[in-house]
Biopython code that builds the backbone (N, CA, C, O; Angstrom):
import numpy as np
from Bio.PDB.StructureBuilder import StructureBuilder

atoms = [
    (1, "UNK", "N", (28.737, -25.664, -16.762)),
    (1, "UNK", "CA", (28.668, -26.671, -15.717)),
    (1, "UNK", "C", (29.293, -27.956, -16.239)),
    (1, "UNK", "O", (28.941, -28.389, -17.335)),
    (2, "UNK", "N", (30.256, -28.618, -15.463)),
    (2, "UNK", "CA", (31.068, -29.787, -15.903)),
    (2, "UNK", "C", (29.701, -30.927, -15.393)),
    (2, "UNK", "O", (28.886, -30.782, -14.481)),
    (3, "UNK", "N", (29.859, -32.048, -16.374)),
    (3, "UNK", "CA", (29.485, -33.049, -15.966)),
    (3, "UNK", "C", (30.154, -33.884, -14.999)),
    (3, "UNK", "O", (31.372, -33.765, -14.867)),
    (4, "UNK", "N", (29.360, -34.902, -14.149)),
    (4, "UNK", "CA", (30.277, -35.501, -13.002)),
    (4, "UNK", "C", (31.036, -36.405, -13.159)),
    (4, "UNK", "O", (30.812, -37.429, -13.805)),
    (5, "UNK", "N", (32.086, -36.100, -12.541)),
    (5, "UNK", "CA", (33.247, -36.493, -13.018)),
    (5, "UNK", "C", (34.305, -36.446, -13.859)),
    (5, "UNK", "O", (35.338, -37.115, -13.891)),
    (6, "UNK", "N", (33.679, -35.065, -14.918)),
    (6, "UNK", "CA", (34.774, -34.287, -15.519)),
    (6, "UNK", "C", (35.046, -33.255, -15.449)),
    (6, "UNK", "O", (34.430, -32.198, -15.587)),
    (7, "UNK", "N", (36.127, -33.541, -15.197)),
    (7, "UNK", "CA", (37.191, -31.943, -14.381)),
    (7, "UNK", "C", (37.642, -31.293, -15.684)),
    (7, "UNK", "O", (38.263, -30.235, -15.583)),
    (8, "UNK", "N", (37.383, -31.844, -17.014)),
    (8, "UNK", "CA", (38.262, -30.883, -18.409)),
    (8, "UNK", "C", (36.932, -29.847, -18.966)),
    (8, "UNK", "O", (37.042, -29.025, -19.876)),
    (9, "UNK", "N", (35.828, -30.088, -18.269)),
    (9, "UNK", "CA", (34.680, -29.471, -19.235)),
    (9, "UNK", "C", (34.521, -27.812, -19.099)),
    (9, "UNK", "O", (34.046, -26.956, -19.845)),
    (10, "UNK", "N", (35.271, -27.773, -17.524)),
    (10, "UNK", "CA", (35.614, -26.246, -17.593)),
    (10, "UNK", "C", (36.650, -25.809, -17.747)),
    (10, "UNK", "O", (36.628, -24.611, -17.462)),
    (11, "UNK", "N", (37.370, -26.058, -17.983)),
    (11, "UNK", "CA", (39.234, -26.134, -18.492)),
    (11, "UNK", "C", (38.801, -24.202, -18.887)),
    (11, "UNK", "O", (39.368, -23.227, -18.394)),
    (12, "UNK", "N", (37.838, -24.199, -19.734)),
    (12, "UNK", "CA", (38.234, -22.932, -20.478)),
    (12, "UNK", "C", (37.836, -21.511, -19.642)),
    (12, "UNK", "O", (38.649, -20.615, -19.414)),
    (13, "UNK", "N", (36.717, -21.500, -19.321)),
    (13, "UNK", "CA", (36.007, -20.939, -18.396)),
    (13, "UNK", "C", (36.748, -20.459, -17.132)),
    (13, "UNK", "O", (36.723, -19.298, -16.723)),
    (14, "UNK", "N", (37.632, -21.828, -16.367)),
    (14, "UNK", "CA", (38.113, -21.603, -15.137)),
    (14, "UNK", "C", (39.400, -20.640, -15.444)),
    (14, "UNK", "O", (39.646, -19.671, -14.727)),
    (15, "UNK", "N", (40.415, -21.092, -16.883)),
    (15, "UNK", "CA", (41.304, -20.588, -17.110)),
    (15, "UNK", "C", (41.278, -18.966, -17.395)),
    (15, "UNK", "O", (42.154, -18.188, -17.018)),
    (16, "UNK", "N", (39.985, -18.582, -18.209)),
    (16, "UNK", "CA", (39.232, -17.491, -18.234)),
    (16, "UNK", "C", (38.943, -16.769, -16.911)),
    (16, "UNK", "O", (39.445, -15.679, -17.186)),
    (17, "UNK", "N", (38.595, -16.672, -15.982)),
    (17, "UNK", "CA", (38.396, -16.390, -15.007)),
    (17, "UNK", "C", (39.418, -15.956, -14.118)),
    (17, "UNK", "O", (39.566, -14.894, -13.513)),
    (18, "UNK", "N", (40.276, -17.282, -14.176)),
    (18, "UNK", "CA", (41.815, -16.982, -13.552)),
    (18, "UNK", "C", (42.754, -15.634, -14.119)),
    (18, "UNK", "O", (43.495, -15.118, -13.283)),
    (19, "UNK", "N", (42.740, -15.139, -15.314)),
    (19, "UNK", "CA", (42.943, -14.542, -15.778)),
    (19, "UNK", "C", (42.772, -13.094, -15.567)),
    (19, "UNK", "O", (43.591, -12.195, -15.380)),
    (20, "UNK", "N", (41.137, -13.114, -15.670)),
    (20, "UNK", "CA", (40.578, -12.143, -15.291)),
    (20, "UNK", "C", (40.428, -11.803, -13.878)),
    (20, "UNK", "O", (39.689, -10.898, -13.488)),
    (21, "UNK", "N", (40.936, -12.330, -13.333)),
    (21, "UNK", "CA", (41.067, -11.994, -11.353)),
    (21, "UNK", "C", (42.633, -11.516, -11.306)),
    (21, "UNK", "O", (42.935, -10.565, -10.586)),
    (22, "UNK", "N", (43.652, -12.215, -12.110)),
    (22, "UNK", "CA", (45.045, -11.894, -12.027)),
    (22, "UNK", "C", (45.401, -10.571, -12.869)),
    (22, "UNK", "O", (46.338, -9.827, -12.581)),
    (23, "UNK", "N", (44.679, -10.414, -13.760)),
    (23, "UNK", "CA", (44.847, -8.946, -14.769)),
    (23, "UNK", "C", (44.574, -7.964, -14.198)),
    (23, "UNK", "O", (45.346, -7.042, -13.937)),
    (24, "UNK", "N", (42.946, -8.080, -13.822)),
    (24, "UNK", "CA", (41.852, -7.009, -13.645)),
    (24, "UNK", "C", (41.870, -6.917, -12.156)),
    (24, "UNK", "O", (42.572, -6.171, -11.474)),
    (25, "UNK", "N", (40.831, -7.947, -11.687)),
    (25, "UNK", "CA", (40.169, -7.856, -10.022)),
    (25, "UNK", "C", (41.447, -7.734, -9.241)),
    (25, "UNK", "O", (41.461, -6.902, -8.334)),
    (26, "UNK", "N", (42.365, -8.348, -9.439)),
    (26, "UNK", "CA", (43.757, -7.929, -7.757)),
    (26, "UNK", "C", (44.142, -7.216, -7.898)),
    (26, "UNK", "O", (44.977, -7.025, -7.015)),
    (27, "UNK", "N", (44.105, -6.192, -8.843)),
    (27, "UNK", "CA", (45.411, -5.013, -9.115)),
    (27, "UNK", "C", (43.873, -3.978, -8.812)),
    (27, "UNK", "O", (44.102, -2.775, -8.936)),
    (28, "UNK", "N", (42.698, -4.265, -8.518)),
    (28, "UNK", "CA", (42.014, -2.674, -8.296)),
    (28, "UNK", "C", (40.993, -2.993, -6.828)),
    (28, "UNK", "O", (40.643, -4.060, -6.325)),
    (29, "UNK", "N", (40.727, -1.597, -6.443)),
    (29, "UNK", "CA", (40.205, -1.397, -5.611)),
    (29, "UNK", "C", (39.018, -0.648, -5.931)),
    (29, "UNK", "O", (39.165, 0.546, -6.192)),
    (30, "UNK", "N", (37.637, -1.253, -5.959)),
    (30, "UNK", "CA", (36.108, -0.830, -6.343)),
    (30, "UNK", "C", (35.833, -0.118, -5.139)),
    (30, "UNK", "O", (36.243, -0.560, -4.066)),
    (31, "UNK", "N", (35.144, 0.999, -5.214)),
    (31, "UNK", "CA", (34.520, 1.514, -4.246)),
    (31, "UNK", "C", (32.573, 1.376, -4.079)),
    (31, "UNK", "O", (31.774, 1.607, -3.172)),
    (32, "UNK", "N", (32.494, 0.976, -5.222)),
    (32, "UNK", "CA", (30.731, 0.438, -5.549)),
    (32, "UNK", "C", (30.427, -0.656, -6.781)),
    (32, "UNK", "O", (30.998, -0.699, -7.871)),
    (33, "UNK", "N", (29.660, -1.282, -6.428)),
    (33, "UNK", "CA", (29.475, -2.427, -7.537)),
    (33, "UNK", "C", (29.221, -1.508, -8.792)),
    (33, "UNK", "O", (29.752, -1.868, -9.843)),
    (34, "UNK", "N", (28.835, -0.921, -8.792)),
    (34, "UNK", "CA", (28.484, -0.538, -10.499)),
    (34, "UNK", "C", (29.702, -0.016, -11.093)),
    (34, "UNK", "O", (29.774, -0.172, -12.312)),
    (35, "UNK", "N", (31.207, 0.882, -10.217)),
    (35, "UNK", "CA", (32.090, 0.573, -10.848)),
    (35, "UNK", "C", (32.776, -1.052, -10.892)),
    (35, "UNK", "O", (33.251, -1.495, -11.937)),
    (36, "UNK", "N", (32.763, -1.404, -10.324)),
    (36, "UNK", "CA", (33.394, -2.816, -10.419)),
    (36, "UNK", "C", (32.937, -3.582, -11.713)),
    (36, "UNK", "O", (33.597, -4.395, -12.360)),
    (37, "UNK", "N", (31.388, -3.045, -11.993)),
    (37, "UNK", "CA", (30.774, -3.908, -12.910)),
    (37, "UNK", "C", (31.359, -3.245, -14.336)),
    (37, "UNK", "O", (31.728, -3.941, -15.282)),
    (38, "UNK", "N", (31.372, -2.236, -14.329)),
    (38, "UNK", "CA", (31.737, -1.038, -15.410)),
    (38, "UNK", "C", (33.034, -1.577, -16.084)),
    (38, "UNK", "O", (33.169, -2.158, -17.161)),
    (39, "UNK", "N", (33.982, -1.204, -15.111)),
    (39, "UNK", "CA", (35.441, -2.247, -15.190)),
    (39, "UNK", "C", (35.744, -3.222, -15.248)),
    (39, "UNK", "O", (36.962, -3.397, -15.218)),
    (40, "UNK", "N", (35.079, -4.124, -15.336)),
    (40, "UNK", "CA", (34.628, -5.391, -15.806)),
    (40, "UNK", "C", (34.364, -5.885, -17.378)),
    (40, "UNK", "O", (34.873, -6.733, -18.112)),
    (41, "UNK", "N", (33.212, -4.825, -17.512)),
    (41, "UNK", "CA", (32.771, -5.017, -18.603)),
    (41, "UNK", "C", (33.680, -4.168, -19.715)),
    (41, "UNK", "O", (33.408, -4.372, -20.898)),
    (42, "UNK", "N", (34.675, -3.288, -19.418)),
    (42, "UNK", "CA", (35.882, -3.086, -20.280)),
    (42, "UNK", "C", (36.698, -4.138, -20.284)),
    (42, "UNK", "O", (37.077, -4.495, -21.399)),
    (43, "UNK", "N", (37.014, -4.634, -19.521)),
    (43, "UNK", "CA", (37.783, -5.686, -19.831)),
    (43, "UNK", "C", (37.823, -6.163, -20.899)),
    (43, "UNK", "O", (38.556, -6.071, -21.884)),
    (44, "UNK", "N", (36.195, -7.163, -20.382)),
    (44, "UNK", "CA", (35.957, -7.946, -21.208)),
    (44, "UNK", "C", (35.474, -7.796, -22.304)),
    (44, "UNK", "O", (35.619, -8.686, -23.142)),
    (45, "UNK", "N", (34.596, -6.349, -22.670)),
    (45, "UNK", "CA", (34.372, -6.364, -24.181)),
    (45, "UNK", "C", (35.164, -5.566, -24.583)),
    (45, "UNK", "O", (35.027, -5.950, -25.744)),
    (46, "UNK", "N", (35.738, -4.942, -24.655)),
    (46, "UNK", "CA", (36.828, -3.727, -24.873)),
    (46, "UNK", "C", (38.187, -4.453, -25.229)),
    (46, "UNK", "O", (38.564, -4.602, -26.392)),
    (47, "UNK", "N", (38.927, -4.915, -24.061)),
    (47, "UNK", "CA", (40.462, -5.359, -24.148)),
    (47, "UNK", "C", (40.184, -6.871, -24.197)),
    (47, "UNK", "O", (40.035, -7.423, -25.287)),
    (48, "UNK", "N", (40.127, -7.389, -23.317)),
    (48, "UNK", "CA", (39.909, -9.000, -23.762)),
    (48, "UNK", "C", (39.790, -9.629, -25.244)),
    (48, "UNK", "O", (40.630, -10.243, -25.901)),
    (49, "UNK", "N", (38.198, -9.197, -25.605)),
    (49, "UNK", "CA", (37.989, -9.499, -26.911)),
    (49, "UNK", "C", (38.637, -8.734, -28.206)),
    (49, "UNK", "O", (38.607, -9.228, -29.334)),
    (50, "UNK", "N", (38.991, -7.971, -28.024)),
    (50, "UNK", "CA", (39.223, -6.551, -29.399)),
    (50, "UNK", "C", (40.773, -6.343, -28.523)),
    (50, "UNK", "O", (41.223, -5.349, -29.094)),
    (51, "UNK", "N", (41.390, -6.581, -27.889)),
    (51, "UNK", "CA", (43.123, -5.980, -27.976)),
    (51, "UNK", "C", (43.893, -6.886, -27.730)),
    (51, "UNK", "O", (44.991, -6.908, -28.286)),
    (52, "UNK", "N", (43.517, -7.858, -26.840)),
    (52, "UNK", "CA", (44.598, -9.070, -26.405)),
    (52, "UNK", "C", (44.763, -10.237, -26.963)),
    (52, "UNK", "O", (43.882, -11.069, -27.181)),
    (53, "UNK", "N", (45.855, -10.313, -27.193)),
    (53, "UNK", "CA", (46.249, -11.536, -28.206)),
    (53, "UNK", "C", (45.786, -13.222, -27.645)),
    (53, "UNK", "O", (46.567, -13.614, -26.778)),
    (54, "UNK", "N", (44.936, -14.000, -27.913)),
    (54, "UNK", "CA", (45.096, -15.619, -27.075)),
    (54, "UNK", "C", (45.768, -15.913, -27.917)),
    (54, "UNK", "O", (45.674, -15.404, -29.033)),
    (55, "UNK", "N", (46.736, -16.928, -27.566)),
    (55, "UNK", "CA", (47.466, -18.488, -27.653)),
    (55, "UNK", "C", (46.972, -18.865, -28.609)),
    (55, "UNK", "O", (47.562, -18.784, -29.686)),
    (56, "UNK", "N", (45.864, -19.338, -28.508)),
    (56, "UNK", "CA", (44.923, -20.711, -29.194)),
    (56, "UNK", "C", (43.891, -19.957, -30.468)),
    (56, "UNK", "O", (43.060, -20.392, -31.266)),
    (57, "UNK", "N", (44.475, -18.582, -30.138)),
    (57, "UNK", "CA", (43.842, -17.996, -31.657)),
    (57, "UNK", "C", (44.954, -17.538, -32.333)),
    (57, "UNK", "O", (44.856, -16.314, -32.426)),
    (58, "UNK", "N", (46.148, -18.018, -32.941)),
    (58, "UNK", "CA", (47.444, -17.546, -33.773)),
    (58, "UNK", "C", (47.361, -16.309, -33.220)),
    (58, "UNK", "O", (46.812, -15.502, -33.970)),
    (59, "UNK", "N", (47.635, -15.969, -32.398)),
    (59, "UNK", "CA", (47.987, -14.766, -31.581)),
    (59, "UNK", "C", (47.258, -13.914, -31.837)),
    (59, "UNK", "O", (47.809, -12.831, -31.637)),
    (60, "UNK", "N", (45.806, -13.770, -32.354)),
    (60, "UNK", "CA", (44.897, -12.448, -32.733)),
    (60, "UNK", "C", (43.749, -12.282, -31.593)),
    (60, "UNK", "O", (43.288, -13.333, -31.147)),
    (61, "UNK", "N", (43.310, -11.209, -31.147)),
    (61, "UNK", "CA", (42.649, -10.866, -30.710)),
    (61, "UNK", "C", (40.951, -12.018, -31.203)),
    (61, "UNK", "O", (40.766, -12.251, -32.398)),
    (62, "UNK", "N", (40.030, -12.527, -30.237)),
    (62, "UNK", "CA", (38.881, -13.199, -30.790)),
    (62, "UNK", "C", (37.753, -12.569, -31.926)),
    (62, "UNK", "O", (36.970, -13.107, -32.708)),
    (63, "UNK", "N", (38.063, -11.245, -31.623)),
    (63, "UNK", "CA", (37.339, -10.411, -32.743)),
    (63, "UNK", "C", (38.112, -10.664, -33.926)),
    (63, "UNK", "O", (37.412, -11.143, -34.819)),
    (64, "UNK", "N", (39.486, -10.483, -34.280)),
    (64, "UNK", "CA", (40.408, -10.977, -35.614)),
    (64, "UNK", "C", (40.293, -12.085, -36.190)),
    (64, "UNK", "O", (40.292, -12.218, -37.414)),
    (65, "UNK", "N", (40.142, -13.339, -35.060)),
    (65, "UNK", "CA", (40.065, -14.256, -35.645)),
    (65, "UNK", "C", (38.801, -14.841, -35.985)),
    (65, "UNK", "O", (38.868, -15.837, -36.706)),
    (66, "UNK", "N", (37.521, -14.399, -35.586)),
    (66, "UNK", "CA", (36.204, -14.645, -36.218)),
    (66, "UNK", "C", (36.120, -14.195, -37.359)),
    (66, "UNK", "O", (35.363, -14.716, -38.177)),
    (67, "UNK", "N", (36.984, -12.988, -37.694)),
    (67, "UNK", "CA", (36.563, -12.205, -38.599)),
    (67, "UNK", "C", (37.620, -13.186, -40.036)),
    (67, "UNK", "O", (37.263, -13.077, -41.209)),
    (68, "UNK", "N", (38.694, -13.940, -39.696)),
    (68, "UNK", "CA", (39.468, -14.680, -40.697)),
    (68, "UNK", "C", (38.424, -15.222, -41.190)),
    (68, "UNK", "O", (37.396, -15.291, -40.518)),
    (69, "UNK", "N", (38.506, -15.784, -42.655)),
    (69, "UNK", "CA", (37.610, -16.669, -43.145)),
    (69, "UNK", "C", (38.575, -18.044, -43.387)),
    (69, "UNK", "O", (39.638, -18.051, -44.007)),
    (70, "UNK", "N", (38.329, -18.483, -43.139)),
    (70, "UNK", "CA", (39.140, -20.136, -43.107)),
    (70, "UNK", "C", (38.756, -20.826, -44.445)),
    (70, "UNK", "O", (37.615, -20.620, -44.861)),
    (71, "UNK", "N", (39.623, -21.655, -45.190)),
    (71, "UNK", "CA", (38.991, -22.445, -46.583)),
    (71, "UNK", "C", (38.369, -23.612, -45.838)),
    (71, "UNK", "O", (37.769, -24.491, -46.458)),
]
sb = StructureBuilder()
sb.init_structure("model")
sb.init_model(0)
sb.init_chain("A")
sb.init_seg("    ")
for serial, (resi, resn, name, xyz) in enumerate(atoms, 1):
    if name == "N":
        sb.init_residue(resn, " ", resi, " ")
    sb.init_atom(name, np.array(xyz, "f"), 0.0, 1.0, " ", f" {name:<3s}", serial, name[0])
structure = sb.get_structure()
């Protein structure tokens, strides 16, 4: 939840989301929530976190880069 009057506090979240509606949710057609939820939850713990590269993590998957140890 952004505080009022700042529009940057969800910057990450919204961009997240956007993502996940342009990847996942428009390209399929659910026939029951529990697949929708199913496919979902590959996404996001499956490919999201563990296969797809972010930007803002030197291009590694968020599982790779937790796992770097930084000096």
């Amino acid at each position: 939840m952004s505080r009022a009057g700042n529009c940057f506090d969800n910057a990450v979240a919204e961009n997240f989301f956007a993502t996940l509606k342009r990847e996942r949710v428009y390209r399929a057609y659910y026939r029951t929530r529990a697949e929708a939820q199913t496919d979902l939850f590959h996404y996001i713990e499956v490919f999201s976190n563990c296969q797809r590269w972010h930007s803002d993590n030197d291009q590694m998957c968020p599982d790779q880069f937790e796992s770097v140890s930084f000096p």
